[in-house]
Every structure is written in C-alpha cells, then in structure tokens.
C-alpha distance (Angstrom), angle and dihedral (degrees) to the residues before:
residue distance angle dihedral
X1 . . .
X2 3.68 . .
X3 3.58 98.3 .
X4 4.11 86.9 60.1
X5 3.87 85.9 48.4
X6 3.62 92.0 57.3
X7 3.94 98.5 42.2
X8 3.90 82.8 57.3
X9 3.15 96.7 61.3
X10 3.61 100.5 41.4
X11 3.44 92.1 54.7
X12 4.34 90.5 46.4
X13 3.95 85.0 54.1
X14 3.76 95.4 49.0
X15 3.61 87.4 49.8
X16 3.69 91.6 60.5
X17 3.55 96.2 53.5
X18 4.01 92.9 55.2
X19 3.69 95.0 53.0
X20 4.18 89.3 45.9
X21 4.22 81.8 50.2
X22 3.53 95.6 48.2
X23 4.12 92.8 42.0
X24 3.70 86.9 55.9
X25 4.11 94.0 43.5
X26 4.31 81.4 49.0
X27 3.72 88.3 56.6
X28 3.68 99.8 37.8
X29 3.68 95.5 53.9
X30 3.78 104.1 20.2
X31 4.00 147.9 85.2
X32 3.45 151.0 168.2
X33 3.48 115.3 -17.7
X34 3.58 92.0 -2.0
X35 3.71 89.7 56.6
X36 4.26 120.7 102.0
X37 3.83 110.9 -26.2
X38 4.10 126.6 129.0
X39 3.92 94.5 -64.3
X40 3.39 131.4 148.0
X41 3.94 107.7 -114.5
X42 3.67 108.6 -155.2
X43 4.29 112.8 -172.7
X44 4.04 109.1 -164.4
X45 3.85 94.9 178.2
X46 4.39 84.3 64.3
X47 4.02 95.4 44.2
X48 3.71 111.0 85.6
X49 4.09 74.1 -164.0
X50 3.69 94.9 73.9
X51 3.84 99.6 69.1
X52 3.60 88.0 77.1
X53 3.29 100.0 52.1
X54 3.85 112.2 98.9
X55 3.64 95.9 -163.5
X56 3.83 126.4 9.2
X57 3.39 95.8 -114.3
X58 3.65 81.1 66.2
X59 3.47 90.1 55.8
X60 3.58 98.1 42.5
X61 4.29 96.8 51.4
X62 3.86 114.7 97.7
X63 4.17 91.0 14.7
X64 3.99 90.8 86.6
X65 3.86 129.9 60.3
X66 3.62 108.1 -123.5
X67 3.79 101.0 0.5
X68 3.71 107.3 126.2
X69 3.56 110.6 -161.3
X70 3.90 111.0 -162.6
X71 4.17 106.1 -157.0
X72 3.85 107.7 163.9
X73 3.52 89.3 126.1
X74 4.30 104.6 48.6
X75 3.95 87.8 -145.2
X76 4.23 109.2 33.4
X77 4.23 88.0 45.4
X78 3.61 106.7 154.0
X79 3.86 137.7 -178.8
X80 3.27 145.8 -144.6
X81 4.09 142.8 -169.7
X82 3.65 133.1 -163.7
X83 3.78 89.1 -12.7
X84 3.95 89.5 -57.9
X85 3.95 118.3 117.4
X86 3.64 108.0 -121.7
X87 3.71 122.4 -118.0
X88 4.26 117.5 -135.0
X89 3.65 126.7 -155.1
X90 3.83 126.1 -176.5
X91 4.47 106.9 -152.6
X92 3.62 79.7 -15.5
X93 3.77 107.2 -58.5
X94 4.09 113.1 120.1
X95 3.75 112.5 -111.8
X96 3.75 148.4 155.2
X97 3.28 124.6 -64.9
X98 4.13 94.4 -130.5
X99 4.02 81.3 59.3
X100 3.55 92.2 64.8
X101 4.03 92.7 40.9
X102 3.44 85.3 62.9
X103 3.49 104.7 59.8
X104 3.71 120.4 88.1
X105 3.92 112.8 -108.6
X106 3.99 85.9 -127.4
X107 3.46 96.4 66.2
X108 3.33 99.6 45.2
X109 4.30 111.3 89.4
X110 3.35 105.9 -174.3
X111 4.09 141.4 16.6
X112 3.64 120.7 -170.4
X113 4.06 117.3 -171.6
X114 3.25 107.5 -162.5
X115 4.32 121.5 -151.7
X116 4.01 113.5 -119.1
X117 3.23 132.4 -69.6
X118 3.63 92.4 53.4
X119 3.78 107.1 -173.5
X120 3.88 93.9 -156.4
X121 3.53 97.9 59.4
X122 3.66 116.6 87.3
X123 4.15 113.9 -103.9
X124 4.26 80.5 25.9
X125 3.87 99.5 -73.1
X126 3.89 89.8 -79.7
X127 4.22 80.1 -171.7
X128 3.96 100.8 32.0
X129 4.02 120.8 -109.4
X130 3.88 132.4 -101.1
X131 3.71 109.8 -142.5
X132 3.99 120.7 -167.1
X133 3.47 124.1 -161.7
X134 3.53 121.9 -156.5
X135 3.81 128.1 -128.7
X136 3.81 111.2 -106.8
X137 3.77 120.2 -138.4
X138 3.73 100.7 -104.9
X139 4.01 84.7 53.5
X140 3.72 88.4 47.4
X141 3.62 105.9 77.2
C-alpha cells in the first residue's frame, strides 16, 4: 500500500514539471493569439518517436483526438476536424500545408494543435490550426 502511495506522487510531481516545460516552450516560441490557450503542445526534439516520422504530419496523426490527418499523397497531406478544414501556420504566418510537409521533423521545436473554433484562423478556424515553430539557432546545436 505504500509503495502505490509513493508511485502517485511521483508521477503527480513529474506532471508538474511538464506543464512548467511546456509553459516556458509557450512563451519562448509564442504570441498573441497563439500564445497560452487549451492547445495541444507537441515537442519533436524530446520524442525519440519523431525520427521516424518522414513528415510531421506523420508524426502528428494518431497523437490528437479528433484530428484526422489525410496523407495519401506524403507531400499535399491535409487535415481536418469536426468537418472544418484546418488552418497551418509556420512561426505564426498562415501557409500551405505541403510547406510544412517539407520541413524535416528535426528542425521543427514546437507544434501546437489547436481545438476548433480557432479565432486566429481566418473564417474562425472552423477545423482548429496547427502551428509549427521553428528551432532557432542557439537551440540548434
């Protein structure tokens, strides 16, 4: 009975520090609208996982309730959520979804996947957004 006591708390500690890692990745990436929120904070470079990944939509498919991610063709994936088409940004900028299949998983330091509506989407992220966040060069090395 005391063992299971112990492994409790252990594991309530350890889930302390992750949300205190992944509120300092939010701040060191993010902004604005992009910034806090009930996302779904995805960190490649800490997933042994992600190396075999080609793409990070790859990655990304099967790790997020309700996010279909639609990748018969390995470089024009695309997703959808509650019926809505999801919106992608890359350091906050809107782009194609083939952009962000092309980028390797390794570079890339942090995904947020954000629930629908998604107020910084244009039409109000009807299908939620995907942000990626590029590794900066001091993280790099």
């Amino acid at each position: 009975m005391i063992s299971s006591l112990s492994l409790v708390v252990t594991m309530q500690a350890q889930g302390g520090f992750n949300n205190r890692y992944h509120q300092q990745l939010d701040e060191q990436y993010t902004s604005g609208l992009f910034r806090g929120s009930n996302a779904y904070m995805l960190v490649p470079k800490d997933d042994p996982s992600s190396v075999a990944s080609l793409t990070i939509f790859q990655y990304i498919q099967g790790r997020v309730p309700g996010l279909i991610i639609n990748n018969r063709n390995l470089f024009a994936p695309s997703a959808s959520w509650r019926m809505g088409s999801t919106a992608f940004f890359l350091n906050e900028i809107r782009v194609d979804a083939s952009l962000l299949a092309s980028i390797p998983v390794n570079d890339i330091g942090l995904v947020k996947i954000f629930r629908p509506p998604f107020a910084g989407a244009i039409g109000n992220g009807s299908g939620g957004a995907i942000a990626l966040y590029l590794l900066r060069g001091e993280e790099d090395e």
